[in-house]
C-alpha positions in Angstrom: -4.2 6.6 -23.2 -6.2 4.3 -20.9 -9.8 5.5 -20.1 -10.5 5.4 -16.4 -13.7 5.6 -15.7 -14.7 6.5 -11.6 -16.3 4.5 -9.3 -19.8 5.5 -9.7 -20.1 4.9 -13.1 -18.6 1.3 -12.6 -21.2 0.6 -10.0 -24.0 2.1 -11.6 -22.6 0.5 -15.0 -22.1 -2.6 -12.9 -25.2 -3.2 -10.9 -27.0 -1.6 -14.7 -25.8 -4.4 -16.1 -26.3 -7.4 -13.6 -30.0 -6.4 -13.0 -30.9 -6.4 -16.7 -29.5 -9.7 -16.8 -31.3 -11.1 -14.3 -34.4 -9.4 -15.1 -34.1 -10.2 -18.9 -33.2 -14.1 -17.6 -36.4 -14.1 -15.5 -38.7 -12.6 -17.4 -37.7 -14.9 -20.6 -38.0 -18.2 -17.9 -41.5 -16.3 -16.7 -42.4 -16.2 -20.2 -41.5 -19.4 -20.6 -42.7 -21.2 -18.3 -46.2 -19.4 -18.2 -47.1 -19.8 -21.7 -46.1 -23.8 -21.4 -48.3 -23.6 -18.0 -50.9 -21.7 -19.6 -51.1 -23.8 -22.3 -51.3 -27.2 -20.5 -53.8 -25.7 -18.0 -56.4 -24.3 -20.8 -55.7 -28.0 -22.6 -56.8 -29.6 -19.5 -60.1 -27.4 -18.6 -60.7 -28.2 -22.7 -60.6 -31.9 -22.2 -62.5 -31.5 -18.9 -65.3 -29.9 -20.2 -65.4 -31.8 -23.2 -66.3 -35.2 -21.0 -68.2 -33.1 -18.7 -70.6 -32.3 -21.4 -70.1 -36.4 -23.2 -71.4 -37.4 -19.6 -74.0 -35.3 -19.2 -77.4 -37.1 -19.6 -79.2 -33.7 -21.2 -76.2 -34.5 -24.2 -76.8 -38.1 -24.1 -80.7 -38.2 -24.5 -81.0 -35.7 -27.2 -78.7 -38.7 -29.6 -80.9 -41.5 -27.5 -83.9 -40.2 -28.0 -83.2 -38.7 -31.2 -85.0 -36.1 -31.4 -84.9 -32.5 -32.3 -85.5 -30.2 -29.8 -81.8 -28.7 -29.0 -82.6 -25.5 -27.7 -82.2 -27.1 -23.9 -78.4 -28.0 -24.8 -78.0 -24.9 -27.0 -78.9 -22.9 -23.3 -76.4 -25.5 -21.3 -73.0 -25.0 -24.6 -73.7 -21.4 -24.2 -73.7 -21.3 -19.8 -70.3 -23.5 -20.1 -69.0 -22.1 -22.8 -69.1 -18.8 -20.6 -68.5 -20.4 -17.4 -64.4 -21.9 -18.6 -64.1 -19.1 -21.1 -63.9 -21.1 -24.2 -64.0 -19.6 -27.5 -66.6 -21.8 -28.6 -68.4 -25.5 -27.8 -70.2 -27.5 -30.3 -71.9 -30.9 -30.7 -71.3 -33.1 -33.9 -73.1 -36.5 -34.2 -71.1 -39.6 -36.5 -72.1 -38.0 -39.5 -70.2 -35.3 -39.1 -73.6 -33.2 -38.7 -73.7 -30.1 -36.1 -76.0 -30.6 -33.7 -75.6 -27.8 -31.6 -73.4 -24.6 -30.6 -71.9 -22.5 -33.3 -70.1 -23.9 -36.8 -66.0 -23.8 -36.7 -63.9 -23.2 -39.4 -61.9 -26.4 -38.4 -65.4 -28.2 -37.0 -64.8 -31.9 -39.5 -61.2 -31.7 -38.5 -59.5 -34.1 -35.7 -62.8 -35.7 -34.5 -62.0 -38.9 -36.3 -60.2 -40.8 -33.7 -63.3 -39.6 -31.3 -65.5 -40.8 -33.4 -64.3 -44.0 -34.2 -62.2 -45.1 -31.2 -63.6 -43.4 -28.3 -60.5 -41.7 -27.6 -60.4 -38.5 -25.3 -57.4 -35.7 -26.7 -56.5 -32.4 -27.3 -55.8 -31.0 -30.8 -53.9 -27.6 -32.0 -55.3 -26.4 -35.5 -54.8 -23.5 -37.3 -51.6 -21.5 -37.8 -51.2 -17.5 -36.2 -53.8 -15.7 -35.3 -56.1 -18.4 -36.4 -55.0 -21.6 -34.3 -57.2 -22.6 -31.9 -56.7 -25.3 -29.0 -59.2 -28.0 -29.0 -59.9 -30.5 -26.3 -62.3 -33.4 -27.9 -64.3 -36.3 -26.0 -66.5 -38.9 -27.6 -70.4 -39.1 -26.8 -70.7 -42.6 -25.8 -73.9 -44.3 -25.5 -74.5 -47.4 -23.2 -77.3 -49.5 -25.1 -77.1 -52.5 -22.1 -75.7 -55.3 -24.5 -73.1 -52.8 -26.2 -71.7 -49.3 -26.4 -71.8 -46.8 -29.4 -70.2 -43.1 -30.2 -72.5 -41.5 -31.4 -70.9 -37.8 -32.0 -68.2 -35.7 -29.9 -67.8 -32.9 -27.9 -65.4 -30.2 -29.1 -64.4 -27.3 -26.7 -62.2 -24.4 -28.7 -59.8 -22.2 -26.4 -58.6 -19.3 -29.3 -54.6 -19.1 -29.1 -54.1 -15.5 -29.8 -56.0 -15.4 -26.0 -54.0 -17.0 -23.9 -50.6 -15.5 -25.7 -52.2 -12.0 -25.1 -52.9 -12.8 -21.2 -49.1 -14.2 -20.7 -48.1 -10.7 -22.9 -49.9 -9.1 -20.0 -49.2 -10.9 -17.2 -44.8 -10.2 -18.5 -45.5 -6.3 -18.8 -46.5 -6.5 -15.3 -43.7 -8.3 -14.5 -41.0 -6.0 -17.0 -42.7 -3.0 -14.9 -42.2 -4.6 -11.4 -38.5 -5.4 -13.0 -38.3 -1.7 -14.1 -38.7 -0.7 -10.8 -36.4 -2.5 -9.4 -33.6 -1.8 -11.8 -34.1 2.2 -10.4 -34.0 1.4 -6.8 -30.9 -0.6 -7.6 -29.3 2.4 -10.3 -30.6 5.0 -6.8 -29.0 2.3 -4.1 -25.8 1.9 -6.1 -25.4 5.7 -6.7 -26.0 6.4 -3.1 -23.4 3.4 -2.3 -20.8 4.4 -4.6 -21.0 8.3 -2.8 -20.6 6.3 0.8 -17.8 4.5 -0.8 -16.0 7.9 -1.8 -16.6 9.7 1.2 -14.9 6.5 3.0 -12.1 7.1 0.7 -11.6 10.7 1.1 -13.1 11.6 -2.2 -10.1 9.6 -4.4 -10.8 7.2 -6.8 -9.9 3.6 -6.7 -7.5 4.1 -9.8 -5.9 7.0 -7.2 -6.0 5.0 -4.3 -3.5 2.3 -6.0 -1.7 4.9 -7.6 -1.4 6.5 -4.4 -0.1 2.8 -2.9 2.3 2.5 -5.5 4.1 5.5 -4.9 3.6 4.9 -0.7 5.9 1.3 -1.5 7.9 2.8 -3.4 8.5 5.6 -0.8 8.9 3.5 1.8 11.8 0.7 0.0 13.7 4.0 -1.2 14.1 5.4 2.3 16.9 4.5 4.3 15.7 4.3 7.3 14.0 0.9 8.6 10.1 1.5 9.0 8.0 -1.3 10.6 4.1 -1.3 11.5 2.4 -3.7 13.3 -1.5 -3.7 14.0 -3.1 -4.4 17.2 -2.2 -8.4 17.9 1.7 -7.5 17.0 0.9 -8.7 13.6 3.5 -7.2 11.1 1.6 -4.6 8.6 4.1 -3.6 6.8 8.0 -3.6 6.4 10.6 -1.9 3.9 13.7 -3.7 3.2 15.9 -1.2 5.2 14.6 -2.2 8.3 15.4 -6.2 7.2 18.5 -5.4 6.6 19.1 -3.0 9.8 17.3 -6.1 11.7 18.9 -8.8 9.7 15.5 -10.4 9.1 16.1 -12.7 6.2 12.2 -13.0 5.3 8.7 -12.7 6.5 5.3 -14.6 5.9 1.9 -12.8 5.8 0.4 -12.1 9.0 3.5 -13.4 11.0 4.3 -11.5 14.7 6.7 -9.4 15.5 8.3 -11.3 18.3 8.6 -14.2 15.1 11.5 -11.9 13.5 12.9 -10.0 16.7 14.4 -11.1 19.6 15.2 -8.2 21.3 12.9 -8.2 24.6 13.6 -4.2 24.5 12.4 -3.4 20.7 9.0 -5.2 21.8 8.7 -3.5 24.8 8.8 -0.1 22.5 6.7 -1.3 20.1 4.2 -1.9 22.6 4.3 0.7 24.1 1.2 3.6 24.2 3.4 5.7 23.9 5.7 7.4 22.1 10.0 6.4 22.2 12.3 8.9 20.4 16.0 8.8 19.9 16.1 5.8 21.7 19.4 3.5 21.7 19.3 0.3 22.1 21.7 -2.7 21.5 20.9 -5.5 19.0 23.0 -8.6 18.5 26.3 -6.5 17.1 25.3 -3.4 16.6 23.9 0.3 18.2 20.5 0.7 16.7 18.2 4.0 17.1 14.6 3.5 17.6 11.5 5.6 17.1 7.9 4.5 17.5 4.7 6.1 17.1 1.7 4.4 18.3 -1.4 4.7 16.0 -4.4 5.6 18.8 -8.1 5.0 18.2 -11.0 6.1 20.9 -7.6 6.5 23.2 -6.9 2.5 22.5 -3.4 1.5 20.3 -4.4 0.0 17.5 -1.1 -0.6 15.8 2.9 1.2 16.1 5.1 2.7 13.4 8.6 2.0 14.5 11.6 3.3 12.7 15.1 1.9 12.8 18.6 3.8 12.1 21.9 2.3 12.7 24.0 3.8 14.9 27.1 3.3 12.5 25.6 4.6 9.1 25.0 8.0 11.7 28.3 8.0 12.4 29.5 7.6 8.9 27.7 10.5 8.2 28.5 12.8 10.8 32.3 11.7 10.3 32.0 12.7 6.6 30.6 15.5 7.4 33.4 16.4 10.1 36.1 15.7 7.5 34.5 18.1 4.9 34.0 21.1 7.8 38.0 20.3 9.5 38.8 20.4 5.5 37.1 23.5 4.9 37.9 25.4 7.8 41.7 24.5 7.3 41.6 25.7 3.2 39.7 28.8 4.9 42.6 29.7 7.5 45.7 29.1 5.3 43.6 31.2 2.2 43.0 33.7 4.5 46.9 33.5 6.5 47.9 34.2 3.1 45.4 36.7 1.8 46.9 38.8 5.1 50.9 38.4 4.1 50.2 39.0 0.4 48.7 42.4 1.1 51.8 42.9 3.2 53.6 42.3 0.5 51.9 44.9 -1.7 51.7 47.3 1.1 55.7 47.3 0.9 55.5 47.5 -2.5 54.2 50.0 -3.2 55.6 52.1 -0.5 58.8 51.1 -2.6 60.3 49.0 0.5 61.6 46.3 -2.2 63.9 44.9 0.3 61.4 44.3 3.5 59.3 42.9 0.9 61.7 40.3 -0.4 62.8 39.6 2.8 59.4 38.8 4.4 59.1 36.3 1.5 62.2 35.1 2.0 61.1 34.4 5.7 57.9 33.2 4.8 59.7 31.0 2.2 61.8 29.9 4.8 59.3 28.9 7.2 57.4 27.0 5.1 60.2 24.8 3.5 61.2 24.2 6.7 57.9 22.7 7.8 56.9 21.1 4.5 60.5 19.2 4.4 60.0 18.0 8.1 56.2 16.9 7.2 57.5 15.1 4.2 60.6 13.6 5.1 59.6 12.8 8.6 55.9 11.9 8.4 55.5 9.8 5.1 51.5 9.0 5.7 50.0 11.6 3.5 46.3 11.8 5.4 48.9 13.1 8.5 50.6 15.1 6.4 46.9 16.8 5.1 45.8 17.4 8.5 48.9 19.3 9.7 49.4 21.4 6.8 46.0 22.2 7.6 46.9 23.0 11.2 49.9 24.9 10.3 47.9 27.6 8.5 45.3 27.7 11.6 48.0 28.1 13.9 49.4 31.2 11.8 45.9 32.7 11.1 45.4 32.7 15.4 49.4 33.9 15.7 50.2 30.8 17.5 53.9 28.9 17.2 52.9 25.8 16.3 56.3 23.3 16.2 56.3 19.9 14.7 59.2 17.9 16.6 62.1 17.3 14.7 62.1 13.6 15.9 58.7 12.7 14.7 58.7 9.9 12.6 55.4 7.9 10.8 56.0 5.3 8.2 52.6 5.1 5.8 50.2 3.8 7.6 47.5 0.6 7.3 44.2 0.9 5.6 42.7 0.2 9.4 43.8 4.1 9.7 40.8 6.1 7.6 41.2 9.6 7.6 37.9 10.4 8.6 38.7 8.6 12.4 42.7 10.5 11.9 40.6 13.4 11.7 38.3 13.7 14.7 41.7 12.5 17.2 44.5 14.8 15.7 41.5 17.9 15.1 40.5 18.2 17.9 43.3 18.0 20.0 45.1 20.6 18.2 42.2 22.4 18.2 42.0 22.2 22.0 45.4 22.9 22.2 45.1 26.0 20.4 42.5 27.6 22.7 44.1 26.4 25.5 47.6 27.9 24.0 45.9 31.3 22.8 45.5 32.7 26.3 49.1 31.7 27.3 51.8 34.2 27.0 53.8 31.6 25.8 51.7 30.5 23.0 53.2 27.5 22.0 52.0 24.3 21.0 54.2 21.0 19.7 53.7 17.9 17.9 55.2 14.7 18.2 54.4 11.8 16.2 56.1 8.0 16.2 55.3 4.3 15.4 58.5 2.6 16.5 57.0 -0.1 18.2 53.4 -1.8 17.9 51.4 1.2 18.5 51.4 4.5 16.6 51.8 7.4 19.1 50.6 11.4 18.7 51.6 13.7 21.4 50.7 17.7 21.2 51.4 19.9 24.2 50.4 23.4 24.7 51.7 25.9 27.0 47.8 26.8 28.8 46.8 27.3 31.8 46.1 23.3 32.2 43.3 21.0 33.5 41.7 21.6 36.9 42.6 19.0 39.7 39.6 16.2 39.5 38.5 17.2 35.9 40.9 14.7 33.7 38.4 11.9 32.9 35.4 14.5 33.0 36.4 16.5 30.4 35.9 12.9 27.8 32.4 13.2 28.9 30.1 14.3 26.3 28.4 18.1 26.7 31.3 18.4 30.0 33.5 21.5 28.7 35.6 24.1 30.1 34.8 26.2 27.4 30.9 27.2 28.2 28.0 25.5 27.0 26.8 23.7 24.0 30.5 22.5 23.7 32.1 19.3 25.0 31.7 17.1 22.1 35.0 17.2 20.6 37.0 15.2 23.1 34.3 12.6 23.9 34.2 12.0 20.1 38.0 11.8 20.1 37.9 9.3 22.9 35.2 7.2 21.0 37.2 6.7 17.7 40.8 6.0 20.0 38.2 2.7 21.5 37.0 2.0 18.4 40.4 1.9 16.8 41.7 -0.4 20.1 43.9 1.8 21.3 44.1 4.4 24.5 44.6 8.3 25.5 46.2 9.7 28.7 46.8 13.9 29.9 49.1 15.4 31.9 48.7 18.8 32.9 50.4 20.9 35.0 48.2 23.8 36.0 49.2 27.1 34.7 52.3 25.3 32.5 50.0 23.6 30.1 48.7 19.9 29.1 50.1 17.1 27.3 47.9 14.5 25.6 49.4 11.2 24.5 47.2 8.9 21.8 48.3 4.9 21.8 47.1 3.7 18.5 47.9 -0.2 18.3 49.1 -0.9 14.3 
């Protein structure tokens, strides 16, 4: 299992890491460079105050003169020794003789190009704790026709010295780097609890879980989702809403008005405010738009738009309509004869054998008679479903429901679904029943025929008709005669006779009844 580790300790561990670096870099350049700076610059004050003390006439008269008396320059070795810091200063004539300052372990060493060439250099001697820097300059007398050396100058600078001042001098700078390293470990802990508090307290390995499962979301749903930010850019978009919009593809940061043309859908999507339920018409088909604007200090910022199509909707509801005409028909016909067996038993067992068998003999009767006129006559069996279906309604609600002997239907064309057979033929019987149920007649017929080039339904009930003035109303959606929350059924019915290209007339008579005719072309 992968080890995931949270965002302070990735900082901390982070900026940890980066600062020793850095520190560890520029303290090992520091140390570098300072002991090769230290070095050259005690090299050069060693050469320097070896000619200084060559040149000086005090040095030069005591070899001139020759004589003895070297407490004087003793006096001026010791006040420059002191004054450049130098481990030691001596004197040495050609002989290799001390004549002043203190003895060396290394004193005859590396004077022999001084002495014999004149040369001016600096010397390292000694190995460790031992070694010693030494800057050496020839005493050079001027005798008018000629010049001699007559000894050297050797200044000493101890090694072990100037290493122990750089030491120093890259504590201070490890403890200056030490500091540092704890404001940054402080700052990036105090950053990386900003950082959370900006991200609600998740994690970043959350956070893209958390956008993972958000894309995934959004490409499983159905419906098309947009969002564009505040210059109509396009945020974000599932493939639903490509497909619902027919956008083929999209580049990064590319407008809205790029993909859709519809001066409508922009208008929405622009809007501050919010659109619900709204239908609009793009290119071919009826699409339903939502749109949410995202608000900030009362400003929009961006829109969430959602997209359904109009015909996927009515798929569904038709589906659903076909299962709920389906069940309520199995329901009346179970329950129509639920009610005539327990007739039958009733008879039965009052030991009426003979009204028994003859109610089934009736019943057997009545039923033969309309199943051979539904099957002989009407030979599409998604008819035949829905009035079988109707038969057992009409019984349930004691209605006479008569299928005309005429009626004829061939099978008919796959452009017929039984969903769109459904909504027509249901709810005009349906109608027809409510309208026949308060008649004393209580009769209601069916006709069916597609001689011709259109496919004709006609039912008739014996109500108390239409009012004068109400014939196309009553196709209006929510207009009923019936109360409120109804008036759905015939609007739907005259929305799948359009879609299917064909047309629907009345006729009513008031209190004889109402005949409605459906032209279906084939």
């Amino acid at each position: 299992m992968k080890v995931q580790f949270t965002l302070q300790i990735k900082i901390l561990g982070f900026i940890f890491f980066l600062i020793l670096l850095v520190v560890g870099v520029l303290t090992a350049t520091f140390a570098f460079n300072e002991t090769k700076e230290d070095v050259k610059q005690a090299e050069e004050l060693a050469l320097q105050t070896a000619q200084t003390l060559s040149f000086m006439p005090a040095v030069q008269d005591v070899f001139r003169e020759q004589n003895n008396n070297k407490q004087n320059l003793n006096l001026i070795i010791n006040k420059m020794t002191n004054q450049v810091d130098a481990s030691r200063i001596f004197i040495e004539n050609r002989k290799k003789n001390l004549i002043a300052g203190r003895e060396s372990i290394y004193q005859f060493q590396d004077t022999y190009k001084a002495l014999v060439f004149g040369s001016f250099y600096v010397t390292h001697v000694g190995k460790g704790e031992n070694e010693v820097l030494r800057g050496i300059a020839p005493i050079i007398l001027d005798y008018g026709d000629y010049t001699k050396v007559e000894g050297a100058v050797v200044v000493e600078f101890q090694m072990i010295k100037i290493r122990d001042r750089i030491t120093s001098e890259v504590n201070e700078m490890v403890i200056t780097s030490g500091v540092v390293l704890l404001i940054g470990i402080i700052g990036s802990a105090v950053l990386a609890r900003n950082i959370r508090k900006d991200t609600l307290g998740l994690e970043p390995y959350e956070i893209a879980l958390l956008f993972r499962e958000r894309n995934a979301i959004l490409q499983s749903v159905k419906e098309g989702i947009i969002a564009i930010d505040h210059y109509s850019r396009v945020t974000m978009m599932n493939k639903s809403a490509q497909q619902i919009l027919d956008i083929s593809s999209r580049e990064e940061a590319q407008k809205i008005s790029e993909m859709i043309t519809s001066d409508h859908i922009l208008k929405l999507m622009d809007s501050k405010r919010d659109v619900i339920n709204e239908e609009v018409q793009y290119e071919d088909r009826t699409i339903i738009v939502n749109t949410q604007p995202v608000l900030e200090d009362g400003e929009r910022v961006g829109t969430v738009a959602t997209f359904r199509d109009k015909t996927e909707m009515k798929k569904m509801v038709d589906a659903f309509s076909e299962v709920n005409q389906y069940s309520e028909d199995l329901r009346a016909q179970a329950h129509e004869f639920t009610n005539k067996l327990y007739v039958i038993l009733g008879l039965i067992q009052l030991g009426k054998k003979e009204e028994a068998i003859q109610l089934i003999q009736e019943e057997t009767k009545s039923q033969e008679q309309h199943t051979e006129l539904i099957f002989n006559n009407i030979q599409d069996e998604k008819i035949q479903a829905i009035l079988l279906g109707k038969l057992a309604k009409a019984s349930e609600k004691k209605l006479n429901f008569h299928i005309e002997e005429e009626s004829s239907v061939s099978p008919l064309s796959e452009k017929f679904q039984l969903a769109p057979l459904i909504i027509i033929l249901g709810n005009i019987l349906d109608n027809a029943f409510d309208a026949a149920a308060d008649s004393e007649e209580k009769r209601v017929s069916f006709f069916a025929t597609d001689f011709g080039k259109d496919v004709l339904f006609e039912v008739t009930d014996s109500g108390k008709g239409i009012p004068k003035g109400m014939e196309e109303a009553i196709f209006q959606k929510g207009m009923s005669l019936k109360g409120e929350k109804r008036g759905y059924g015939l609007a739907n019915v005259k929305e799948e006779v359009e879609l299917l290209g064909g047309s629907i007339e009345l006729t009513s008579t008031e209190d004889e009844g109402t005949v409605f005719s459906v032209f279906l072309p084939k």
